[in-house]
N, C-alpha and C positions, 0 to 999 in steps of 0.2 A: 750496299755501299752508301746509299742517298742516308737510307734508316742511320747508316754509323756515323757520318759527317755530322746528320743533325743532331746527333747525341754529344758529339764532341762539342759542335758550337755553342749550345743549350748552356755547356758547362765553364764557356770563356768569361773571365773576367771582364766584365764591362765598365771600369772605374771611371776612365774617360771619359763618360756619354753623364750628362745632367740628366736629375730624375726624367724629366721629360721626353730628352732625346731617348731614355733606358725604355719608358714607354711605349714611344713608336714603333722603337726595334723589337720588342717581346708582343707586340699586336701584327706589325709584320708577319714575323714567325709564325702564332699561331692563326693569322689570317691564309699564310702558303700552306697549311694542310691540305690536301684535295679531301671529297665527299665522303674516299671509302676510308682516309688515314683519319677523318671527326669521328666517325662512326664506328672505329676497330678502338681507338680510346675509351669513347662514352663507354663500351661495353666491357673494356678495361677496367675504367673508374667504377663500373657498378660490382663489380667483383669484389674489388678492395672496400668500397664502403660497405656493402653487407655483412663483413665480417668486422665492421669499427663497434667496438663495445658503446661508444657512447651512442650510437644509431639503433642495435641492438634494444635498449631499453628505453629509447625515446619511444614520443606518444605522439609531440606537435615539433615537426620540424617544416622550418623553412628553409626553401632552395630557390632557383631563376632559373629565367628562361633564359636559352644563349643568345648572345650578339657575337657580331665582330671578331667573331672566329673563337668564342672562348668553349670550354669541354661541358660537353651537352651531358646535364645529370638529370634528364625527364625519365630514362630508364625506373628511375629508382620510383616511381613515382605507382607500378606497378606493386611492386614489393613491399610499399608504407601501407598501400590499400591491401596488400591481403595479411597485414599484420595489424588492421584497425588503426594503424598511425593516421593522423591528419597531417594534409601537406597544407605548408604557407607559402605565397608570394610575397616581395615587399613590392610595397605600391609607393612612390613620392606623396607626400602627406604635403594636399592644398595648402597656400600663407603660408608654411613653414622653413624653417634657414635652411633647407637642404637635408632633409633628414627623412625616413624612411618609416611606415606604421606596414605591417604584417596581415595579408587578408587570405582567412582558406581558401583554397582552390581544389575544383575536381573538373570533374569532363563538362559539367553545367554552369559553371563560373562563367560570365561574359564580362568579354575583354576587350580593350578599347587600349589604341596608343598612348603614351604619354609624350611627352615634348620631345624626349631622346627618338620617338619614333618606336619605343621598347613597348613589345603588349606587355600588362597587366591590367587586374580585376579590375572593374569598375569601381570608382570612387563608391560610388552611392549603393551596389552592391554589398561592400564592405563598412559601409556607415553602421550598419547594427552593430551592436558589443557581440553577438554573440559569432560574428564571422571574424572580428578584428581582436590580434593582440598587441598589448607593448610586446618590445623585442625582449626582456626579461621572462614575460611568461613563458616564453617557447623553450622547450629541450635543447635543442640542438638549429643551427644556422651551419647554412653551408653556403660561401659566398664565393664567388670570382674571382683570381687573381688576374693580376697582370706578368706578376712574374714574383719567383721566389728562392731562399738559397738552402742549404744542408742542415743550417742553423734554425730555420724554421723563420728568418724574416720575411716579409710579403711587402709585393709593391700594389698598391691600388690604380684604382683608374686616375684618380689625380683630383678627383670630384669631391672627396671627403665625404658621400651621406653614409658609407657603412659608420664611417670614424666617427660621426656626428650621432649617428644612431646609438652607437654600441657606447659611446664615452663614460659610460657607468661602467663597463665592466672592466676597465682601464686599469692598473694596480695605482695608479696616482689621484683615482679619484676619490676615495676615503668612503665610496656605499659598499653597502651590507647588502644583505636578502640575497636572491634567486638570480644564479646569471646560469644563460642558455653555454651549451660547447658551443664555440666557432670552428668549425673548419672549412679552411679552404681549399679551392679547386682549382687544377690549371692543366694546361696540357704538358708533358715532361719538357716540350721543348722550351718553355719558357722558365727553366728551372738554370741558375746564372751562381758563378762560385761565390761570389760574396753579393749581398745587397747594403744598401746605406740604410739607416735606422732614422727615424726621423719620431721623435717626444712624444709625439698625438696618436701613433699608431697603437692601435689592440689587438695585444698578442693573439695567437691563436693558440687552440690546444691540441691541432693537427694541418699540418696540408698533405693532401692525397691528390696524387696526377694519373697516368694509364701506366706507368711504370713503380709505384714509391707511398710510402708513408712517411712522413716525417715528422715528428713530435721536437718541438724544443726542447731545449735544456730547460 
């Protein structure tokens, strides 16, 4: 009965609530998961992405490590290594406006805080080219929501460095060349019947939860 209430609320219109207040409440939510209802998701979500076509033929994908209650995709992390995939982290990239550069990670990676308190690679680890990419080289990203709706819009933490990262692959930004799939992650309860669209956001080409696929129009 708990399992159906949160499915029902997951799916209430939250029009009333400013982005912000929309944010509290879908970190809420998936902060009241307990230990075994993060961990019957995670292992959910790795179901559904192993069978994503665009994951399938990736080579360098980047994913994160959880906070704050959001859907733990280190599972998969097994599955890229016995498919010769490399995994990325983003790391906050020193002096810059808020934006994100991409460092390999494996079991040898050393990891140090950053300012959010969030591990990732070490700066200086990741200084060589041959560990760092721009977010363009990579296949595929899989990033965090906050919350999302049927139509495939996404709410962010409110911080902008994916949107500042990703702003090339924007339809309004007018570049060419190589853009990685984005898809994102969330847990179902954070899934809300409409979300608000807001200019700077980058679309995704998928969100996947412990329950769902959802591709845009």
């Amino acid at each position: 009965m708990n399992d159906l209430r949160s499915s029902i609320d997951a799916q209430m219109t939250l029009g009333h609530l400013s982005r912000t207040e929309l944010r509290r409440e879908l970190r809420r939510r998936r902060r009241a998961l307990s230990p075994r209802q993060q961990q019957a998701a995670s292992h959910s979500l790795l179901a559904r992405l192993r069978r994503l076509p665009e994951l399938l033929s990736a080579r360098r994908v980047a994913l994160y490590l959880p906070n704050d209650g959001e859907i733990d995709p280190r599972p998969l992390l097994d599955w890229l290594r016995q498919r010769r995939a490399q995994a990325y982290l983003p790391v906050l990239r020193p002096l810059s406006d808020n934006r994100l550069w991409f460092v390999r990670y494996d079991e040898h990676t050393p990891m140090v805080a950053n300012r959010f308190g969030i591990s990732e690679p070490c700066s200086r680890h990741g200084a060589h080219p041959s560990r760092r990419l721009p977010p363009w080289a990579l296949d595929a990203i899989l990033l965090p929501l906050v919350g999302f709706d049927d139509a495939g819009q996404r709410l962010g933490m409110g911080g902008g460095f994916y949107d500042r990262t990703l702003a090339f692959a924007h339809p309004d930004s007018g570049q060419g060349g190589p853009r990685p799939r984005l898809i994102g992650l969330a847990h179902d309860v954070q899934r809300v019947e409409r979300l608000p669209v807001a200019s700077w956001d980058v679309p995704l080409n998928a969100i996947v939860s412990d329950q769902r696929v959802i591709r845009p129009a």
